[in-house]
N, CA, C and O atoms as CSV, one atom per row, in Angstrom:
chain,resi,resn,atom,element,x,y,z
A,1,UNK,N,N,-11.825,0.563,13.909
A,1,UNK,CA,C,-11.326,0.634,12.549
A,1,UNK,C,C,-11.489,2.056,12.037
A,1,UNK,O,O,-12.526,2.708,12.163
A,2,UNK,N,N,-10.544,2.415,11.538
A,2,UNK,CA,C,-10.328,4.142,10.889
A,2,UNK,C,C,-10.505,4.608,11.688
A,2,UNK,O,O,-11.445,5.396,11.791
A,3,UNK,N,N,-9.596,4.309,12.730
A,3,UNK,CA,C,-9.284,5.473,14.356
A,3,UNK,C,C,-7.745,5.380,13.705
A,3,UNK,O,O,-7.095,4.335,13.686
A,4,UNK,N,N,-7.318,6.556,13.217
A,4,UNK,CA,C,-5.760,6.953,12.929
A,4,UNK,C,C,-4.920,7.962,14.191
A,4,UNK,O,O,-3.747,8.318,14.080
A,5,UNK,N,N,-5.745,8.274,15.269
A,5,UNK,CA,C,-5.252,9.015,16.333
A,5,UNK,C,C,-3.762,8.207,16.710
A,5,UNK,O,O,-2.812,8.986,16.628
A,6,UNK,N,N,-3.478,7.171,17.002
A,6,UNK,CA,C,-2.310,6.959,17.436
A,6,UNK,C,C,-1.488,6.975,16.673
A,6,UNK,O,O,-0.410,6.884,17.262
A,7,UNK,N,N,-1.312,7.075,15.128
A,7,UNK,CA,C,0.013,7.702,14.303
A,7,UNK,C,C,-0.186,9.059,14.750
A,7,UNK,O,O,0.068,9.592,13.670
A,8,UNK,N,N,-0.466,10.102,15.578
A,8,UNK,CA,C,-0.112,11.238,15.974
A,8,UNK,C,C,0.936,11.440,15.535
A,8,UNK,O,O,1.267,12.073,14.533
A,9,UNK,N,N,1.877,10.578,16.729
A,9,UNK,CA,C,3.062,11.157,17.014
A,9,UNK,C,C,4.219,11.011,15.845
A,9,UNK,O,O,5.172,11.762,15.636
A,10,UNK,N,N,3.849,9.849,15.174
A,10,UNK,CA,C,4.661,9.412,13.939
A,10,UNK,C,C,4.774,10.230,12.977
A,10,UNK,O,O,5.689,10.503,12.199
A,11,UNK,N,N,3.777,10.576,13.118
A,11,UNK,CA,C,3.107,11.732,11.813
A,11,UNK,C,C,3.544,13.128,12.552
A,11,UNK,O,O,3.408,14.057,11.756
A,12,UNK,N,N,3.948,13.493,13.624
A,12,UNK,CA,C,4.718,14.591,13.749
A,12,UNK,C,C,5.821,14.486,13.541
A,12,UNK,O,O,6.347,15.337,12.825
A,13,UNK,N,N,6.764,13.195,14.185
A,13,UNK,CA,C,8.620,13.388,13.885
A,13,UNK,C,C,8.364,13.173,11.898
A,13,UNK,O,O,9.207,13.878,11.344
A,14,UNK,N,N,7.793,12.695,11.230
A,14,UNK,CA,C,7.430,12.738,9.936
A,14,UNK,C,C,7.850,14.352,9.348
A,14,UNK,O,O,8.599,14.798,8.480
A,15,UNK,N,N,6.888,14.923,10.376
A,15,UNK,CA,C,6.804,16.395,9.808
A,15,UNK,C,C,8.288,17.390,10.148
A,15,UNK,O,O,8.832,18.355,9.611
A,16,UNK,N,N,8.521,16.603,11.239
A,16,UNK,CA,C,9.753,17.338,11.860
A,16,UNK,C,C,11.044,17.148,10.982
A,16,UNK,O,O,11.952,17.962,11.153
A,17,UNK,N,N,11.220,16.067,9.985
A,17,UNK,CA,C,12.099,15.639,8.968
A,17,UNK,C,C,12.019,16.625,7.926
A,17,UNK,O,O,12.884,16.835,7.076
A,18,UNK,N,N,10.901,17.222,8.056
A,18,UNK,CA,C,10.771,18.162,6.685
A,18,UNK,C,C,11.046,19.907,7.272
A,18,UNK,O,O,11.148,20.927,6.590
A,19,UNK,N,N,11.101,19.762,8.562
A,19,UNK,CA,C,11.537,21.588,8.474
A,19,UNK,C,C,12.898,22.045,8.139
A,19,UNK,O,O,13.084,23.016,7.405
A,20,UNK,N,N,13.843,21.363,8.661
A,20,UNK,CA,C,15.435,21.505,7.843
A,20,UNK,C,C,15.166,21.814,6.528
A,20,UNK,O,O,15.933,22.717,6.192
A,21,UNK,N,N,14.180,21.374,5.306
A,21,UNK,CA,C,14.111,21.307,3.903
A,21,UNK,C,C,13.613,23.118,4.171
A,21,UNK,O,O,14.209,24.154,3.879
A,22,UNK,N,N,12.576,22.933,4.692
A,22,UNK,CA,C,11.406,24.495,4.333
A,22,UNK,C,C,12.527,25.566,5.214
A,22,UNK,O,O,12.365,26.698,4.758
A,23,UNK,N,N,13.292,25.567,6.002
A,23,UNK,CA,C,14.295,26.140,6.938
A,23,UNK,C,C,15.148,26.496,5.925
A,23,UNK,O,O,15.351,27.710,5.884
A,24,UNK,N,N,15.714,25.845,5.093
A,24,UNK,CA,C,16.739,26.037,4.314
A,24,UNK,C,C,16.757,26.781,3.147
A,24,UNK,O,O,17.688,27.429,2.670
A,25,UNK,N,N,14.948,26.522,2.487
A,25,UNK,CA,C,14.583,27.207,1.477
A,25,UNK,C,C,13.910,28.222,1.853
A,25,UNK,O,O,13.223,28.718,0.960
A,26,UNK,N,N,13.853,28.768,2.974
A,26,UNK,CA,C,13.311,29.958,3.701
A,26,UNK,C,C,11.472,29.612,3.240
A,26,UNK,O,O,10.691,30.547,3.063
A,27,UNK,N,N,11.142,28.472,3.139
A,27,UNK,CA,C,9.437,28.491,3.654
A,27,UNK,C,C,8.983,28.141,4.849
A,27,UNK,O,O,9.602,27.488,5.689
A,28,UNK,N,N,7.926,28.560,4.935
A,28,UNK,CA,C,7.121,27.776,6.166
A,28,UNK,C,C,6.850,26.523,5.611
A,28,UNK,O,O,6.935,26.273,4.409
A,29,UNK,N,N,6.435,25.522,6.718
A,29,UNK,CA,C,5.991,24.206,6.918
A,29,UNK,C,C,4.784,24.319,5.594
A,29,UNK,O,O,4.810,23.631,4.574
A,30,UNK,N,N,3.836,25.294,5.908
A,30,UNK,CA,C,2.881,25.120,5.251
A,30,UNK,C,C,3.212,25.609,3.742
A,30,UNK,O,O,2.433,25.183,2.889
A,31,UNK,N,N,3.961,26.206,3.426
A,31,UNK,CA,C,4.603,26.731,2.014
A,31,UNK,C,C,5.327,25.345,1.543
A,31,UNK,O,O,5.122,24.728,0.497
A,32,UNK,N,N,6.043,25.092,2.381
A,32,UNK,CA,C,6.523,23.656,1.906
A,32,UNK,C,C,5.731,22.607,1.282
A,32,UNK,O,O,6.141,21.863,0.390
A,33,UNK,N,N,4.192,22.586,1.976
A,33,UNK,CA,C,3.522,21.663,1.927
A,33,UNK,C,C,2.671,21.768,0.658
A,33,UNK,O,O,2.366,20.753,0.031
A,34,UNK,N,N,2.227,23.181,0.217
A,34,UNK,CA,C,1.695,23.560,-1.080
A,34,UNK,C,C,2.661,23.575,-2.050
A,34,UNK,O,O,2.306,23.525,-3.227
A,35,UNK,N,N,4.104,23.650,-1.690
A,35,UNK,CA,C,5.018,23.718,-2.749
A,35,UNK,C,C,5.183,22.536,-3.677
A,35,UNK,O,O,5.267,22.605,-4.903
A,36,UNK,N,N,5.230,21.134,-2.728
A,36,UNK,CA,C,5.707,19.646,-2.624
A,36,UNK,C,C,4.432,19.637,-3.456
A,36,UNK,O,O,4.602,19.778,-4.667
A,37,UNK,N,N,3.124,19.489,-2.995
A,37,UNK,CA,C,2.030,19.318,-3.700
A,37,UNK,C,C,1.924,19.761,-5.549
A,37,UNK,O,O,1.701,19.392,-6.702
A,38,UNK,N,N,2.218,20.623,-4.805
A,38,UNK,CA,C,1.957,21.178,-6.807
A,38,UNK,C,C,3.022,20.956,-7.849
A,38,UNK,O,O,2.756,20.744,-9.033
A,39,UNK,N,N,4.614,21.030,-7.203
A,39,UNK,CA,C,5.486,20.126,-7.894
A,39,UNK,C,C,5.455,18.368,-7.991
A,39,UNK,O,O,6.210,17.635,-8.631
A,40,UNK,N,N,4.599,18.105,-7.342
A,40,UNK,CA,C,4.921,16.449,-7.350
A,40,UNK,C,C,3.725,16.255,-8.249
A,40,UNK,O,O,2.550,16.611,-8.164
A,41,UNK,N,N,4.659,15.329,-9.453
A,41,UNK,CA,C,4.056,14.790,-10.838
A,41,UNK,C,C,2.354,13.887,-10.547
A,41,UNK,O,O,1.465,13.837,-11.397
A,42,UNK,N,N,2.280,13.283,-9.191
A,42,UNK,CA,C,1.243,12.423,-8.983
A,42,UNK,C,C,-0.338,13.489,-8.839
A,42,UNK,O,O,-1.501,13.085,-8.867
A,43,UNK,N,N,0.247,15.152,-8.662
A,43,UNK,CA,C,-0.803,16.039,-8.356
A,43,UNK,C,C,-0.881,16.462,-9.353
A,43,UNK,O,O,0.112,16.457,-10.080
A,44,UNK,N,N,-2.142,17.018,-9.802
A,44,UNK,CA,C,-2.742,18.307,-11.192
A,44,UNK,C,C,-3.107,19.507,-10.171
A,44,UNK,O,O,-2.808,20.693,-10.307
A,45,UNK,N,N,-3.687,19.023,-9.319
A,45,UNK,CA,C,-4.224,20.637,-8.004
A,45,UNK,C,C,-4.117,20.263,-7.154
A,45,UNK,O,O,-4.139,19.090,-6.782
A,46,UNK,N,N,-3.923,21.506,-6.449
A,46,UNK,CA,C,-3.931,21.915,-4.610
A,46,UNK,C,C,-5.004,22.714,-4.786
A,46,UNK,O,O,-5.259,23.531,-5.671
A,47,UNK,N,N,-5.745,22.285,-3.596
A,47,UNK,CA,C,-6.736,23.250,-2.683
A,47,UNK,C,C,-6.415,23.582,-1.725
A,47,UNK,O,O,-6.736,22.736,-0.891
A,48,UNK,N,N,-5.810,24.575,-1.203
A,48,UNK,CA,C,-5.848,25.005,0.038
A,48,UNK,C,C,-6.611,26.292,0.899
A,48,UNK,O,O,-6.770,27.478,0.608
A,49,UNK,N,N,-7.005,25.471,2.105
A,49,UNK,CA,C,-7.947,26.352,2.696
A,49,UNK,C,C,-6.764,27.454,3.365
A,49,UNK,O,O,-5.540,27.458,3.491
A,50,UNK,N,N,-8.010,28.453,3.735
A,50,UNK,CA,C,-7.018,29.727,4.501
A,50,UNK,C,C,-8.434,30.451,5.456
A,50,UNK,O,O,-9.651,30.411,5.274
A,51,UNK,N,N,-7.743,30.960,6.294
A,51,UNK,CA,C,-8.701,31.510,7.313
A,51,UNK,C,C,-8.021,33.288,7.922
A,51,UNK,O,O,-8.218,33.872,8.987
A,52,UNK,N,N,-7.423,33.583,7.027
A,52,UNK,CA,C,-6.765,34.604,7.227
A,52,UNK,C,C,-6.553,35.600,6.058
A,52,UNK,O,O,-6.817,35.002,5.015
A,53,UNK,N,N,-6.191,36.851,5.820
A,53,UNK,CA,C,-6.171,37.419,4.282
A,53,UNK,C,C,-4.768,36.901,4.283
A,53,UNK,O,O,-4.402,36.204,3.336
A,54,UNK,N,N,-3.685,37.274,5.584
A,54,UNK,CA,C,-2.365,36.064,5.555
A,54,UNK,C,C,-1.761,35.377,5.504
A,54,UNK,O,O,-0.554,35.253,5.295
A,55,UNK,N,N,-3.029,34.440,5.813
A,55,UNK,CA,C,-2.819,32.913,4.908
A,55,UNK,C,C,-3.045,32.837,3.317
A,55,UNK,O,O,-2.319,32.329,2.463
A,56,UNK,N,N,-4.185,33.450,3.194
A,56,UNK,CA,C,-4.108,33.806,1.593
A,56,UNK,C,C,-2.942,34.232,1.158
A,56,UNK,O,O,-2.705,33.882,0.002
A,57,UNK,N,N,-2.128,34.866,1.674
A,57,UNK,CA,C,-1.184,35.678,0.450
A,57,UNK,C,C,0.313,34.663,1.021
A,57,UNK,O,O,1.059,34.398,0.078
A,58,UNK,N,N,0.701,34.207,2.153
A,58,UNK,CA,C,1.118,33.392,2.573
A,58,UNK,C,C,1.275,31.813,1.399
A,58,UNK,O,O,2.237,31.374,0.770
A,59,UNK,N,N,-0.257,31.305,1.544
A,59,UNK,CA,C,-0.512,30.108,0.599
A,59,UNK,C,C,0.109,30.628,-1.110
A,59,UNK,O,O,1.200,30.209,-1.498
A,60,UNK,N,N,-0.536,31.329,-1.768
A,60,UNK,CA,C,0.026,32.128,-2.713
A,60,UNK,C,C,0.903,32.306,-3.121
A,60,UNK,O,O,1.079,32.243,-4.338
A,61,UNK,N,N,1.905,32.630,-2.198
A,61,UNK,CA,C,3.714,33.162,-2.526
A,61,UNK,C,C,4.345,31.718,-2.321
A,61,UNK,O,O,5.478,31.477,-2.740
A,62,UNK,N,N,3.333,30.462,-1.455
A,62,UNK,CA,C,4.186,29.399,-1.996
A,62,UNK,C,C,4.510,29.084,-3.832
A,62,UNK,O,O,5.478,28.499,-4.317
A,63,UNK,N,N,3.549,29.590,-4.413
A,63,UNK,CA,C,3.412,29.294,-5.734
A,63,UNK,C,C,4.566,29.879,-6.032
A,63,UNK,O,O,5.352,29.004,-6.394
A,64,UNK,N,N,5.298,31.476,-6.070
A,64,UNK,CA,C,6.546,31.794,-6.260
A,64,UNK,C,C,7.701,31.654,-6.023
A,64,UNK,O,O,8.564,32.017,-6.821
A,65,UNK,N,N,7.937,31.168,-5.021
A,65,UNK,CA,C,8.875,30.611,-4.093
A,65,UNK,C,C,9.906,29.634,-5.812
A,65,UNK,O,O,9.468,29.157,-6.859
A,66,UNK,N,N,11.103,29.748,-5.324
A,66,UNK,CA,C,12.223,28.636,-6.043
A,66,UNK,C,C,11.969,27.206,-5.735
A,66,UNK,O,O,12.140,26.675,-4.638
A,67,UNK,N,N,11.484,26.564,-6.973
A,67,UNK,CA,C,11.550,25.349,-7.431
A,67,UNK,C,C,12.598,24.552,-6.173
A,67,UNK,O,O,13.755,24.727,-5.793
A,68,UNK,N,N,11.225,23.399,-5.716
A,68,UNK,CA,C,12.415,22.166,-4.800
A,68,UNK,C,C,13.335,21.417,-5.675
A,68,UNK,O,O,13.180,21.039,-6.837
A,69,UNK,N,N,14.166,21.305,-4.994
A,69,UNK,CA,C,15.261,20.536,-6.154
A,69,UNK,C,C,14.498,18.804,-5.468
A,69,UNK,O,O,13.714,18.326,-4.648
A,70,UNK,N,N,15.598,18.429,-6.711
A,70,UNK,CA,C,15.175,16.882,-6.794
A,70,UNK,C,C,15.761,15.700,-5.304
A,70,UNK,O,O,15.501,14.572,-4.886
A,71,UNK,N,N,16.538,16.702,-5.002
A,71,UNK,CA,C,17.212,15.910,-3.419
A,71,UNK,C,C,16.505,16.711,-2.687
A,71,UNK,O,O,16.348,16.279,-1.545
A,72,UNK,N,N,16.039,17.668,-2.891
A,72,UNK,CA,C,14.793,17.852,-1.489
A,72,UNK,C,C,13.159,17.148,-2.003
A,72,UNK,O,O,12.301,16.860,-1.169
A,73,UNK,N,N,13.018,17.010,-3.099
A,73,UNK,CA,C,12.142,16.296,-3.064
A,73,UNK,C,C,11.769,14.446,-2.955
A,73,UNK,O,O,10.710,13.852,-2.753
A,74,UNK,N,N,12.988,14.024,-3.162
A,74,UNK,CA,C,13.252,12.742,-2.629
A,74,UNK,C,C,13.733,13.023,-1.074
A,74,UNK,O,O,14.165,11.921,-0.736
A,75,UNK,N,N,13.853,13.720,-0.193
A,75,UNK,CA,C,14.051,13.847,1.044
A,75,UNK,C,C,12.664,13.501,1.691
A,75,UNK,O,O,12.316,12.584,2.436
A,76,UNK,N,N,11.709,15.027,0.898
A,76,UNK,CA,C,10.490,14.488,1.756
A,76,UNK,C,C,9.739,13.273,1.252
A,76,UNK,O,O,8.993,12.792,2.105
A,77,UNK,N,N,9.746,12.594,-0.035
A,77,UNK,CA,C,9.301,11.592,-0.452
A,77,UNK,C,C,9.365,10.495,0.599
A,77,UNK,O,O,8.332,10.023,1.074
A,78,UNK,N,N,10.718,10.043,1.005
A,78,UNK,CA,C,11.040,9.286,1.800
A,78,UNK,C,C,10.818,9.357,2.916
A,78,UNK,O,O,10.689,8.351,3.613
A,79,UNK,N,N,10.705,10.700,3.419
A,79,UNK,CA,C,10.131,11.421,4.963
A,79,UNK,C,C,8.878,11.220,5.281
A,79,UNK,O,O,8.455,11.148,6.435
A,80,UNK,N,N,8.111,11.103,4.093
A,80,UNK,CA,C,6.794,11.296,4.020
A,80,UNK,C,C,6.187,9.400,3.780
A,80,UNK,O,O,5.054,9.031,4.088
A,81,UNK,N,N,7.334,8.428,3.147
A,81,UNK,CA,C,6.447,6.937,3.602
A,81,UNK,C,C,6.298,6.698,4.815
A,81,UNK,O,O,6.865,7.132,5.818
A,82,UNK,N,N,5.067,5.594,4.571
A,82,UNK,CA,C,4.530,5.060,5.787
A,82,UNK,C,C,4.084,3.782,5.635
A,82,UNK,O,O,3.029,3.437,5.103
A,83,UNK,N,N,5.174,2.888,6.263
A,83,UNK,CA,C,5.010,1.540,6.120
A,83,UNK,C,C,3.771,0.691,6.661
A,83,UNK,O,O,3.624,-0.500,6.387
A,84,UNK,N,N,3.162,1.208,7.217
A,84,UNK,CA,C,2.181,0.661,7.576
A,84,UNK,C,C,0.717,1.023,7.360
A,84,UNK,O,O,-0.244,0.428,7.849
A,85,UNK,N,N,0.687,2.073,6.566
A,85,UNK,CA,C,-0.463,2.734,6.361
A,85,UNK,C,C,-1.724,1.888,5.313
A,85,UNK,O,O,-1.810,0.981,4.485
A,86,UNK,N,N,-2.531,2.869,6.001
A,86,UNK,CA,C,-3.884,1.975,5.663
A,86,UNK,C,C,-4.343,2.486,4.090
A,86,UNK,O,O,-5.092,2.030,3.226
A,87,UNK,N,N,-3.488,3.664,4.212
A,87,UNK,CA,C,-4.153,4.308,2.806
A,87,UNK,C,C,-3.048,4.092,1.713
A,87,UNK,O,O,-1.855,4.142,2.011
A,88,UNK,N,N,-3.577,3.800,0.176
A,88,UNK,CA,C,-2.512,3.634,-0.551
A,88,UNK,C,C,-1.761,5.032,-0.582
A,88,UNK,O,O,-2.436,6.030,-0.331
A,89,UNK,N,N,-0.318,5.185,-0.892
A,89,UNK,CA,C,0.717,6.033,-1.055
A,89,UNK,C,C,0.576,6.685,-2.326
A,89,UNK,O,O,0.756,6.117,-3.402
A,90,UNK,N,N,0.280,7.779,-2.197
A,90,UNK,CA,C,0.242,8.966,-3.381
A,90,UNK,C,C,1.838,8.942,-4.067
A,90,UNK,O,O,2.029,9.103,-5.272
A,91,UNK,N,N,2.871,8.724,-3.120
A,91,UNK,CA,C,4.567,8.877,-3.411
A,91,UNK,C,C,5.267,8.050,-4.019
A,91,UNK,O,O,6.460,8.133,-4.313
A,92,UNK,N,N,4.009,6.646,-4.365
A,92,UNK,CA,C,5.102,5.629,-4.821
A,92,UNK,C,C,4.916,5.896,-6.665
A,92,UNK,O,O,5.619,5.265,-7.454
């Protein structure tokens, strides 16, 4: 019980639904991921760690980056359920 190792792989084609979005808006995966966070109404903060001064300024310029529109954010909304999950859904 709370061994989540075998959604691995689910949880990668998951992630793989969302690079077309960050591809398109010229972010990284991980810019995407601080972006979604801090625009989505269910969050007040992001913490994100960094291990680099590049990731710092990297994490950062997600904050500047152009606003997700509302069809990329119902893209990853939907990209991002998980019907079977053990944990309640931050998305609903």
């Amino acid at each position: 019980e709370g061994d989540h190792r075998g959604t691995f792989e689910a949880d990668l084609q998951r992630v793989e639904k969302l690079r077309p979005i960050a591809q398109k808006s010229g972010f990284s995966l991980a810019q995407l991921a601080i972006k979604f966070a801090v625009t989505h109404v269910a969050v007040s903060t992001a913490i994100v760690g960094s291990k680099s001064r590049q990731q710092i300024e990297d994490n950062a310029a997600a904050t500047f980056l152009p606003p997700l529109t509302r069809d990329e954010l119902a893209t990853m909304d939907q990209a991002l359920q998980v019907s079977a999950s053990p944990l309640p859904s931050v998305l609903s």
